[in-house]
PDB file of N, CA, C and O in Angstrom:
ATOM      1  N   UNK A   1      -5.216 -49.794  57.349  1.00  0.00           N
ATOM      2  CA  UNK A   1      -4.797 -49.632  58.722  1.00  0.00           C
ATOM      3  C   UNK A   1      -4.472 -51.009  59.301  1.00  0.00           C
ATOM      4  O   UNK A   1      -5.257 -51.908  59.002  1.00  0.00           O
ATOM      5  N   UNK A   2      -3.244 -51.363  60.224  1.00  0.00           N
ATOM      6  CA  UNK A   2      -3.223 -51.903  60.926  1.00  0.00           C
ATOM      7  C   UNK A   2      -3.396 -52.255  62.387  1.00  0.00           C
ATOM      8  O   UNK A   2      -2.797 -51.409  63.051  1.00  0.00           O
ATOM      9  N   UNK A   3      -3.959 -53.137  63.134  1.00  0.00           N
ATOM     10  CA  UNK A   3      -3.926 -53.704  64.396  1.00  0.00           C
ATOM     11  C   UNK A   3      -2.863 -53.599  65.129  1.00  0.00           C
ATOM     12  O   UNK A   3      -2.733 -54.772  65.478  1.00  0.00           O
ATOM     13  N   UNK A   4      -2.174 -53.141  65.519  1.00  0.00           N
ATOM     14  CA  UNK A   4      -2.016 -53.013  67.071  1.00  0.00           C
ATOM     15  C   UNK A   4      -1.641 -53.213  68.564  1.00  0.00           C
ATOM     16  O   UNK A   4      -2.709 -53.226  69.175  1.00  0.00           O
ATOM     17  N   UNK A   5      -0.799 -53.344  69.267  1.00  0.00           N
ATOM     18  CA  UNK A   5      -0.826 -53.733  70.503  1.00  0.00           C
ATOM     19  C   UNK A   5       0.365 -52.678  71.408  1.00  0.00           C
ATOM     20  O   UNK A   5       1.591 -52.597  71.326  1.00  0.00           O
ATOM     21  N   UNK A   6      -0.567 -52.016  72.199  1.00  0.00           N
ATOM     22  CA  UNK A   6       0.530 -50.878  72.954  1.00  0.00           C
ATOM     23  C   UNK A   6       0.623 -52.043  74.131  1.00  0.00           C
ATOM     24  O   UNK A   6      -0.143 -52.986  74.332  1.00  0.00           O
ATOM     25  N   UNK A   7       2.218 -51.527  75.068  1.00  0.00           N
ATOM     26  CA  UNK A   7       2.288 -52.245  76.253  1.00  0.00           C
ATOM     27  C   UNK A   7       1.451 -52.150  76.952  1.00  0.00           C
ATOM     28  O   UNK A   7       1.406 -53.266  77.469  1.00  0.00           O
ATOM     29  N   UNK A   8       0.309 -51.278  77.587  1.00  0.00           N
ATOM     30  CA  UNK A   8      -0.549 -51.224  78.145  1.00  0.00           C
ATOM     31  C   UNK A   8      -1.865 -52.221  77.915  1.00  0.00           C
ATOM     32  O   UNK A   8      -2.965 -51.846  78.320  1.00  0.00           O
ATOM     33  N   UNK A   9      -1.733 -53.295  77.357  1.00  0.00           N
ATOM     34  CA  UNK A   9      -2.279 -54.332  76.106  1.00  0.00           C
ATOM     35  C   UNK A   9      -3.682 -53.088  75.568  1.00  0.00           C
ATOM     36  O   UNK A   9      -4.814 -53.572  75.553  1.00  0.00           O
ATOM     37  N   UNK A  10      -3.587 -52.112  75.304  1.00  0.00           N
ATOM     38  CA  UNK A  10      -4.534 -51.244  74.645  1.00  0.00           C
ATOM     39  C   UNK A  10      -4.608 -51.555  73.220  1.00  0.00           C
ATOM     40  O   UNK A  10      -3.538 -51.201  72.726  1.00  0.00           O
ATOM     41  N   UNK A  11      -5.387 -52.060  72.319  1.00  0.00           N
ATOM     42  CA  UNK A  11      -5.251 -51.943  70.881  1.00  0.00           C
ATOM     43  C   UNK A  11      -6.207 -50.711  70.127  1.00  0.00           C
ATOM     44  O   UNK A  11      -7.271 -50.168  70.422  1.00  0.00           O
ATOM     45  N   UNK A  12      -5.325 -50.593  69.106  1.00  0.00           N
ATOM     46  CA  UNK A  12      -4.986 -49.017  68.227  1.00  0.00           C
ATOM     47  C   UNK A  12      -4.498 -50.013  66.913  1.00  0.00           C
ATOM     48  O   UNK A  12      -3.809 -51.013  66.710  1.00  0.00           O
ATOM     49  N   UNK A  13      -5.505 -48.842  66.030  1.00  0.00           N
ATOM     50  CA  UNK A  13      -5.212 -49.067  64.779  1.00  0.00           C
ATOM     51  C   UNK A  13      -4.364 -48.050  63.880  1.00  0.00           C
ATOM     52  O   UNK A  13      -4.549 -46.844  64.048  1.00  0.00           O
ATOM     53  N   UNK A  14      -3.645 -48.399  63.142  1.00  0.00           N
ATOM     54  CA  UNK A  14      -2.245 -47.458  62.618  1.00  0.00           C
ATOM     55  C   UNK A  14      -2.262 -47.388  61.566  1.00  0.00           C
ATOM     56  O   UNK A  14      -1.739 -48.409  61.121  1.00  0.00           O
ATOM     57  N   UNK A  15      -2.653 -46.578  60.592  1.00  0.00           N
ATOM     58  CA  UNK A  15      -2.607 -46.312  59.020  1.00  0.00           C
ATOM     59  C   UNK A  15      -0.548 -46.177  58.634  1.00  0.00           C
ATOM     60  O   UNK A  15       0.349 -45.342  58.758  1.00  0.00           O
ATOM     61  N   UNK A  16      -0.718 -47.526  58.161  1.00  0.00           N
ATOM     62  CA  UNK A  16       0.887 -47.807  57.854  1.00  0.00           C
ATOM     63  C   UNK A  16       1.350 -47.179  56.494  1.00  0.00           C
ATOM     64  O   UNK A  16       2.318 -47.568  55.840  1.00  0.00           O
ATOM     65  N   UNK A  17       0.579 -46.231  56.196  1.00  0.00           N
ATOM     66  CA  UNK A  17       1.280 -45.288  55.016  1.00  0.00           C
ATOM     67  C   UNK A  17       1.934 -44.147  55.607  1.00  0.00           C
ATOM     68  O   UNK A  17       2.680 -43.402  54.971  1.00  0.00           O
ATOM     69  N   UNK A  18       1.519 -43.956  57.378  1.00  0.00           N
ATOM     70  CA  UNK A  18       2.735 -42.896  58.048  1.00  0.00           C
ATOM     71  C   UNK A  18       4.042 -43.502  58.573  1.00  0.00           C
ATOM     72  O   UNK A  18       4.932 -42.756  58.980  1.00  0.00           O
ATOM     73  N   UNK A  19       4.159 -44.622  58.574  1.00  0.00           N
ATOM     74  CA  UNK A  19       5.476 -45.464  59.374  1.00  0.00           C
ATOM     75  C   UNK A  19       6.564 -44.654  58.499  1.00  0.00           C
ATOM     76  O   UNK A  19       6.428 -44.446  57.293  1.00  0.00           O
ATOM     77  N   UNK A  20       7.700 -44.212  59.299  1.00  0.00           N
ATOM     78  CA  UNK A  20       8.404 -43.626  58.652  1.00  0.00           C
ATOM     79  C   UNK A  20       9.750 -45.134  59.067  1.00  0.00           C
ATOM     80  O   UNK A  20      10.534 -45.688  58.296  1.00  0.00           O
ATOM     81  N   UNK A  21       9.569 -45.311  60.196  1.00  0.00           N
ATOM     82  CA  UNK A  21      10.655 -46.355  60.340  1.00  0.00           C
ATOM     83  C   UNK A  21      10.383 -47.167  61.670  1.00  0.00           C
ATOM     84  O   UNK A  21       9.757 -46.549  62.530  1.00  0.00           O
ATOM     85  N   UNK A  22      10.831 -48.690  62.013  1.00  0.00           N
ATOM     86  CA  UNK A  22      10.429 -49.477  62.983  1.00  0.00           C
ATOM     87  C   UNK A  22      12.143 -49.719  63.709  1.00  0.00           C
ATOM     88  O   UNK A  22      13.165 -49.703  63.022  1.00  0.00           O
ATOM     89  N   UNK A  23      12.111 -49.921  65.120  1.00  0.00           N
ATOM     90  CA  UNK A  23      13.316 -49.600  65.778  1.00  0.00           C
ATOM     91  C   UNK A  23      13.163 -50.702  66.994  1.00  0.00           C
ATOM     92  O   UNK A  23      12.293 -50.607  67.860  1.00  0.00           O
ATOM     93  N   UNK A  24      13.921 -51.526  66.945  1.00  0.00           N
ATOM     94  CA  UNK A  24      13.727 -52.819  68.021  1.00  0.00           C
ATOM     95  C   UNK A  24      14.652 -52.092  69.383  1.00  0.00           C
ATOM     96  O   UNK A  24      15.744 -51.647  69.029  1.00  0.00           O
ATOM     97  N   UNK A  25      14.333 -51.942  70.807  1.00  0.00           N
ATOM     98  CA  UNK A  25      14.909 -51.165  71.401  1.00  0.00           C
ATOM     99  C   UNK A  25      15.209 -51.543  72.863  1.00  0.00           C
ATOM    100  O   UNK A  25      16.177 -51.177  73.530  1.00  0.00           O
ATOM    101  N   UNK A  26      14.104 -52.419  73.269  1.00  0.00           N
ATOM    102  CA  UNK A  26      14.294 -53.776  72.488  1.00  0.00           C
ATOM    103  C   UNK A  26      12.730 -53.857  72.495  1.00  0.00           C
ATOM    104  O   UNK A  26      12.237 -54.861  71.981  1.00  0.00           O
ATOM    105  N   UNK A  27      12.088 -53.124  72.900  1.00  0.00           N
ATOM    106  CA  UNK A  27      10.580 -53.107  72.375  1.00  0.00           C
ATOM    107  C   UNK A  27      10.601 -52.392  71.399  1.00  0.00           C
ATOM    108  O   UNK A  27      11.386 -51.467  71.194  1.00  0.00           O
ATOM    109  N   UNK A  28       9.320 -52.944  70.386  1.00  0.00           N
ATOM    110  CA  UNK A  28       8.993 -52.264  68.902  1.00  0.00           C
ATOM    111  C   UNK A  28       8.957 -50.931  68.737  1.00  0.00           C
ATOM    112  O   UNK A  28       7.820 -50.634  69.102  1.00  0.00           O
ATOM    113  N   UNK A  29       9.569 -49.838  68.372  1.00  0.00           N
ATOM    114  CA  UNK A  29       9.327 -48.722  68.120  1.00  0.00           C
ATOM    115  C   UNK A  29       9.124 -48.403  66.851  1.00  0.00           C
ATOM    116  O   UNK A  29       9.713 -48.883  65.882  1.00  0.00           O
ATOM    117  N   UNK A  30       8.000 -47.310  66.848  1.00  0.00           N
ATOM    118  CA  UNK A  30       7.200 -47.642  65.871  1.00  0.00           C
ATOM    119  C   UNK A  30       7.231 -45.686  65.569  1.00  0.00           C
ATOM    120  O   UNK A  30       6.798 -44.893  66.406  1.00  0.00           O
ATOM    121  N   UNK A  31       7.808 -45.288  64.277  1.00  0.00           N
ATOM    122  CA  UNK A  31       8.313 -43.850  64.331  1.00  0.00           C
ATOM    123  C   UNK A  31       7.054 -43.395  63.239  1.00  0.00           C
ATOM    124  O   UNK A  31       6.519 -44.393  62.758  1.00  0.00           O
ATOM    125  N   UNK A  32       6.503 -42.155  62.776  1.00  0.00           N
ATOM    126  CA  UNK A  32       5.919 -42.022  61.985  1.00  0.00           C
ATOM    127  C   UNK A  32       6.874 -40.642  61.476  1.00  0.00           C
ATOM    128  O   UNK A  32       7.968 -40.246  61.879  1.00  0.00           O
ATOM    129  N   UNK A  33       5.901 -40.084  60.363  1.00  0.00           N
ATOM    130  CA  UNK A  33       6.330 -39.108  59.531  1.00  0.00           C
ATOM    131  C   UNK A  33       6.553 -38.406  60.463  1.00  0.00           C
ATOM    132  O   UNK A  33       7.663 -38.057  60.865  1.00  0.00           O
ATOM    133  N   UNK A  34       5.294 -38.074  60.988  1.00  0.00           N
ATOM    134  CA  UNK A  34       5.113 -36.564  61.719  1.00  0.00           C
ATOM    135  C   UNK A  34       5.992 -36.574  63.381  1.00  0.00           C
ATOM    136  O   UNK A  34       5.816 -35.741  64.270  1.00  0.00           O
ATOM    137  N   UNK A  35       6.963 -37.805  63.430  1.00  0.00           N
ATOM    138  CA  UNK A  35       7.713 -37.930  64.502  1.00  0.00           C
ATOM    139  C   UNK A  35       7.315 -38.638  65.788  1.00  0.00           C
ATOM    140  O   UNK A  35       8.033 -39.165  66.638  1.00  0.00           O
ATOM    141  N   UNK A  36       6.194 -38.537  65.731  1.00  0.00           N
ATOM    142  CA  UNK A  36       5.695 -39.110  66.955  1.00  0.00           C
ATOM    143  C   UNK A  36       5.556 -40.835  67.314  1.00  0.00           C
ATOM    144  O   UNK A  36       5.330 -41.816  66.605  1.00  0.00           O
ATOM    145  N   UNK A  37       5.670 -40.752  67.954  1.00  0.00           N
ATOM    146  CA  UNK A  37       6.538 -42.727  68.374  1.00  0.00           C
ATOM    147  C   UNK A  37       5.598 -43.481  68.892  1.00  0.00           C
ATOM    148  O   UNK A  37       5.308 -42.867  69.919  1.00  0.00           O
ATOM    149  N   UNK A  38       4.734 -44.698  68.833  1.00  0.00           N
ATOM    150  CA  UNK A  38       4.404 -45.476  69.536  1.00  0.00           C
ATOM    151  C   UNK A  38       5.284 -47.172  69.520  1.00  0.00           C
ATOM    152  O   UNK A  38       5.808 -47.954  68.726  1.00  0.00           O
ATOM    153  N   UNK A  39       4.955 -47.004  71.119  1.00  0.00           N
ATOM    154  CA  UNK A  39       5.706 -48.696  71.884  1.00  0.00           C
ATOM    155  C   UNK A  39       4.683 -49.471  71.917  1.00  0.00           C
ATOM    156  O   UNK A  39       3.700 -49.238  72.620  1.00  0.00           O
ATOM    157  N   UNK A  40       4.867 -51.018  70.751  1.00  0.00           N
ATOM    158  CA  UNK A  40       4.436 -52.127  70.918  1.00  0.00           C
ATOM    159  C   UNK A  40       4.584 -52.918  71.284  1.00  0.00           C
ATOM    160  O   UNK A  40       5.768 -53.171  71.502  1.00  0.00           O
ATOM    161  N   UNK A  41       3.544 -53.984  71.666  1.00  0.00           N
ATOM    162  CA  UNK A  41       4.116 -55.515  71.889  1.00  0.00           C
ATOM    163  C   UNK A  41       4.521 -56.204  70.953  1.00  0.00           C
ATOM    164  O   UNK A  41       5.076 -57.300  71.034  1.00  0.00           O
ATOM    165  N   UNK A  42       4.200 -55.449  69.772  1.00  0.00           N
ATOM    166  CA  UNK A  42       3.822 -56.600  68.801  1.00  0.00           C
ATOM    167  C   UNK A  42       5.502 -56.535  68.024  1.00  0.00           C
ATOM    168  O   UNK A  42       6.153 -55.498  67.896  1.00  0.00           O
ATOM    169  N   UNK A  43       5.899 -57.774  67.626  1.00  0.00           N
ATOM    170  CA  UNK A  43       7.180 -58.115  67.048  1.00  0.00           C
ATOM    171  C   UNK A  43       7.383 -56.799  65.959  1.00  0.00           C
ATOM    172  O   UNK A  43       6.438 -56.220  65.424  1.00  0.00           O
ATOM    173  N   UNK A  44       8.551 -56.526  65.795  1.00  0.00           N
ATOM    174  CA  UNK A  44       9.112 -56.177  64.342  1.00  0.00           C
ATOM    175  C   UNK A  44       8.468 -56.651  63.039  1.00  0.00           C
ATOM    176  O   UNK A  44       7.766 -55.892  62.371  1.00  0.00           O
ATOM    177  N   UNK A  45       8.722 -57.956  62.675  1.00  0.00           N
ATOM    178  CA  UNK A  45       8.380 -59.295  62.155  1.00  0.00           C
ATOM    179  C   UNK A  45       6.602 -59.183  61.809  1.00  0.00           C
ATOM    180  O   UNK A  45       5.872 -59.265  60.822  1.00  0.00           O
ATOM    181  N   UNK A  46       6.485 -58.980  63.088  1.00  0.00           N
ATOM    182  CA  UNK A  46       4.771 -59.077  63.135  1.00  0.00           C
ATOM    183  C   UNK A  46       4.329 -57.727  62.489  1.00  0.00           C
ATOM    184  O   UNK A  46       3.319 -57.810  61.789  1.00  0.00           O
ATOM    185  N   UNK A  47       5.005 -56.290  62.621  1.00  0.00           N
ATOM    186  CA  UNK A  47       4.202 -55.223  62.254  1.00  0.00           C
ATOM    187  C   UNK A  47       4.378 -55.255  60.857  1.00  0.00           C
ATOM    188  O   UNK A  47       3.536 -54.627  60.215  1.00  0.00           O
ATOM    189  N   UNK A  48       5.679 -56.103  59.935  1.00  0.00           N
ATOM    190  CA  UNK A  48       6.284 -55.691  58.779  1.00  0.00           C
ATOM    191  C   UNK A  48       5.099 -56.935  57.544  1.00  0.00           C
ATOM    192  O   UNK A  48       4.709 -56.785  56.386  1.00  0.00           O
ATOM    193  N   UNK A  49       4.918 -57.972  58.488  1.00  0.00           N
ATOM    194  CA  UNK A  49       3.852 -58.929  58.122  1.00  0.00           C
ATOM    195  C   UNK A  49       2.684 -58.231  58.062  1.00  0.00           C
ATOM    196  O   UNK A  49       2.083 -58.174  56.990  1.00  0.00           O
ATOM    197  N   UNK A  50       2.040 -57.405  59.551  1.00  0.00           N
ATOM    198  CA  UNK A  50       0.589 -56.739  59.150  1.00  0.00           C
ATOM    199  C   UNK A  50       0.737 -55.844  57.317  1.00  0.00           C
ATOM    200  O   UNK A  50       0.172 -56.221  56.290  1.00  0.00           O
ATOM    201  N   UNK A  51       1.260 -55.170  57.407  1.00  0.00           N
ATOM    202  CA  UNK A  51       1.767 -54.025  56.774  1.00  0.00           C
ATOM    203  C   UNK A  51       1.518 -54.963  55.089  1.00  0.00           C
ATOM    204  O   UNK A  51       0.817 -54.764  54.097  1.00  0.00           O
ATOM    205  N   UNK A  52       2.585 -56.076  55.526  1.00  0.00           N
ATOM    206  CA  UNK A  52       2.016 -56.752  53.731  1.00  0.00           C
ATOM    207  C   UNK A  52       0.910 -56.985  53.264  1.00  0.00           C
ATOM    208  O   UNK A  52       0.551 -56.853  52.094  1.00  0.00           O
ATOM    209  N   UNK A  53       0.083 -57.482  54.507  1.00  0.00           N
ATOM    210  CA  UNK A  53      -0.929 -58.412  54.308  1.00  0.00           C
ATOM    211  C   UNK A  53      -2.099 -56.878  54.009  1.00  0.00           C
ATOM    212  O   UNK A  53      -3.142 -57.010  53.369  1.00  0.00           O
ATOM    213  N   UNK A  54      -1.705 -55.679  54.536  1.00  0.00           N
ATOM    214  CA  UNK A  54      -2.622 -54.846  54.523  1.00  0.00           C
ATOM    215  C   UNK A  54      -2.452 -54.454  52.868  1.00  0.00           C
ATOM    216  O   UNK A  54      -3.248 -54.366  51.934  1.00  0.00           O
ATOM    217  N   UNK A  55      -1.139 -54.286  53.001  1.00  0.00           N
ATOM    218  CA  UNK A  55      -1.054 -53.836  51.126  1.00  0.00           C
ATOM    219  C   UNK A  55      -1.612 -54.468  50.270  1.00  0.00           C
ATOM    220  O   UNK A  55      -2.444 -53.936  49.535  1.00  0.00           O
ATOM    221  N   UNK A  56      -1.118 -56.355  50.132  1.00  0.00           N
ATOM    222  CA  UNK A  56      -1.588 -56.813  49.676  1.00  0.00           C
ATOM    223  C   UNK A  56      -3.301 -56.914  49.427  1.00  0.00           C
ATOM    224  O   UNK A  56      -3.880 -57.076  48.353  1.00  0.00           O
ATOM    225  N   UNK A  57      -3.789 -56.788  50.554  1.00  0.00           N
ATOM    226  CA  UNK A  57      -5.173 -56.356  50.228  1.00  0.00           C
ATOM    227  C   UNK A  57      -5.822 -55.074  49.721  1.00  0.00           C
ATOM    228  O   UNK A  57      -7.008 -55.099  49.393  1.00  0.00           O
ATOM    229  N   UNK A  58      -5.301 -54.261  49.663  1.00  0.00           N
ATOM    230  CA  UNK A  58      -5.466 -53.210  48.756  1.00  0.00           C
ATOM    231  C   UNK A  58      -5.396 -53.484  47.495  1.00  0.00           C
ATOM    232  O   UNK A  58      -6.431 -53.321  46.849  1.00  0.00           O
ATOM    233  N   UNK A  59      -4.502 -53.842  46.975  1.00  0.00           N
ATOM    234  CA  UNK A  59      -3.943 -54.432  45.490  1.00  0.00           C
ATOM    235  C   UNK A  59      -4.453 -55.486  44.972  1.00  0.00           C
ATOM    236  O   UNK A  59      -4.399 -55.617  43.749  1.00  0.00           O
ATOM    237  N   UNK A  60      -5.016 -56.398  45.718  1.00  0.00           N
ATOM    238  CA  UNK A  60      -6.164 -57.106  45.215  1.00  0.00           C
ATOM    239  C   UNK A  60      -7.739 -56.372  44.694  1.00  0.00           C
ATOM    240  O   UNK A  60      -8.207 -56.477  43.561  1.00  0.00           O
ATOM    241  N   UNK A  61      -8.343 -55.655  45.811  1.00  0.00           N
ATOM    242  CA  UNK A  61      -9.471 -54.682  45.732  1.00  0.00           C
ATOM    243  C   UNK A  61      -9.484 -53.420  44.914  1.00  0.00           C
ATOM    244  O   UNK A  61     -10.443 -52.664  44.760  1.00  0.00           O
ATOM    245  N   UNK A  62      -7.832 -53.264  44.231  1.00  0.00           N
ATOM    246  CA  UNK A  62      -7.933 -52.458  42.881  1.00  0.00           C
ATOM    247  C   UNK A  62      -7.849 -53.030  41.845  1.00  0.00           C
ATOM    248  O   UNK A  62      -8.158 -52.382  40.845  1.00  0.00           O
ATOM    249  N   UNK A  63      -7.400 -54.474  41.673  1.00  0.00           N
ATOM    250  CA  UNK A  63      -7.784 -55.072  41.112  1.00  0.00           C
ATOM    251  C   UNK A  63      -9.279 -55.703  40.608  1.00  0.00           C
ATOM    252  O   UNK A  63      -9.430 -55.910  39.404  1.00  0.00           O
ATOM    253  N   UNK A  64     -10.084 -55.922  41.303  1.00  0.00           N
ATOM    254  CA  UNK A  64     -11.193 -55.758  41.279  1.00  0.00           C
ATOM    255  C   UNK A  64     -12.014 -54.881  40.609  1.00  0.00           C
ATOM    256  O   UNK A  64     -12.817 -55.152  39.716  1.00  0.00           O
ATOM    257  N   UNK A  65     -11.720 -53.645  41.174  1.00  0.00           N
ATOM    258  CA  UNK A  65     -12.147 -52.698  40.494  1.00  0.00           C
ATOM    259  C   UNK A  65     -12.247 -52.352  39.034  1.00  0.00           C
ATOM    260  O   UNK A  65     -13.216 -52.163  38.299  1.00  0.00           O
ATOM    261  N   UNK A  66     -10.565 -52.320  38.783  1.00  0.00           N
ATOM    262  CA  UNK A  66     -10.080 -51.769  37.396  1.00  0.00           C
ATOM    263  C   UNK A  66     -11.016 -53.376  36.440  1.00  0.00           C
ATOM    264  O   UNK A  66     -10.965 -53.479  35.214  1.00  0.00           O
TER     265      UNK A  66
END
Protein backbone atom coordinates (compact mmCIF):
# COMPACT_ATOMS: atom_id res chain seq x y z
CA UNK A 1 0.00 0.00 0.00
CA UNK A 2 0.79 3.39 -0.61
CA UNK A 3 0.70 6.89 1.28
CA UNK A 4 -1.34 9.33 0.20
CA UNK A 5 -2.48 12.85 0.18
CA UNK A 6 -6.25 13.89 -0.65
CA UNK A 7 -6.79 17.80 -1.19
CA UNK A 8 -8.42 17.97 1.97
CA UNK A 9 -4.61 17.28 3.30
CA UNK A 10 -6.43 13.89 4.70
CA UNK A 11 -3.93 10.92 4.31
CA UNK A 12 -5.18 7.42 2.98
CA UNK A 13 -3.43 4.55 2.16
CA UNK A 14 -3.97 2.92 -1.46
CA UNK A 15 -3.17 -0.69 -2.31
CA UNK A 16 -1.53 0.16 -5.83
CA UNK A 17 -2.36 -3.26 -7.31
CA UNK A 18 -6.02 -1.49 -8.01
CA UNK A 19 -4.62 1.69 -9.96
CA UNK A 20 -6.05 1.11 -13.13
CA UNK A 21 -4.66 4.51 -14.49
CA UNK A 22 -3.23 8.12 -13.18
CA UNK A 23 -4.68 11.36 -15.06
CA UNK A 24 -3.01 14.88 -14.46
CA UNK A 25 -6.18 17.21 -14.73
CA UNK A 26 -4.41 19.18 -13.56
CA UNK A 27 -4.69 17.61 -10.14
CA UNK A 28 -3.61 13.87 -9.76
CA UNK A 29 -6.33 11.61 -10.66
CA UNK A 30 -6.02 8.59 -9.43
CA UNK A 31 -8.64 5.84 -11.32
CA UNK A 32 -8.92 2.29 -9.93
CA UNK A 33 -10.27 -1.00 -11.34
CA UNK A 34 -13.48 -0.82 -9.78
CA UNK A 35 -13.83 2.92 -11.28
CA UNK A 36 -13.87 4.88 -8.51
CA UNK A 37 -11.48 8.05 -8.53
CA UNK A 38 -9.52 9.68 -5.88
CA UNK A 39 -7.96 13.56 -6.10
CA UNK A 40 -4.42 14.04 -4.85
CA UNK A 41 -1.93 16.38 -3.92
CA UNK A 42 0.54 14.29 -4.46
CA UNK A 43 2.50 14.63 -8.03
CA UNK A 44 2.02 12.08 -10.86
CA UNK A 45 5.85 11.57 -10.52
CA UNK A 46 5.41 11.15 -6.82
CA UNK A 47 2.53 8.39 -6.93
CA UNK A 48 4.51 6.41 -9.90
CA UNK A 49 7.80 6.70 -7.47
CA UNK A 50 5.61 5.46 -4.28
CA UNK A 51 4.34 2.57 -6.38
CA UNK A 52 8.19 1.48 -7.27
CA UNK A 53 9.54 1.85 -4.14
CA UNK A 54 6.45 -0.23 -2.82
CA UNK A 55 7.13 -3.01 -5.42
CA UNK A 56 10.47 -2.92 -5.06
CA UNK A 57 10.03 -3.80 -1.54
CA UNK A 58 8.04 -6.62 -2.01
CA UNK A 59 10.61 -8.23 -4.32
CA UNK A 60 13.21 -7.84 -2.03
CA UNK A 61 11.07 -9.62 1.02
CA UNK A 62 10.43 -12.55 -1.51
CA UNK A 63 13.56 -12.69 -1.93
CA UNK A 64 14.30 -13.27 1.42
CA UNK A 65 12.09 -15.69 1.79
CA UNK A 66 12.67 -18.04 -1.19
Amino acid sequence: MIELTRVNDTIFYLNCNEIERIELIPETAIILLNGKTYIVKNSVEEVIDKIIKFNQKINVNRRCVD
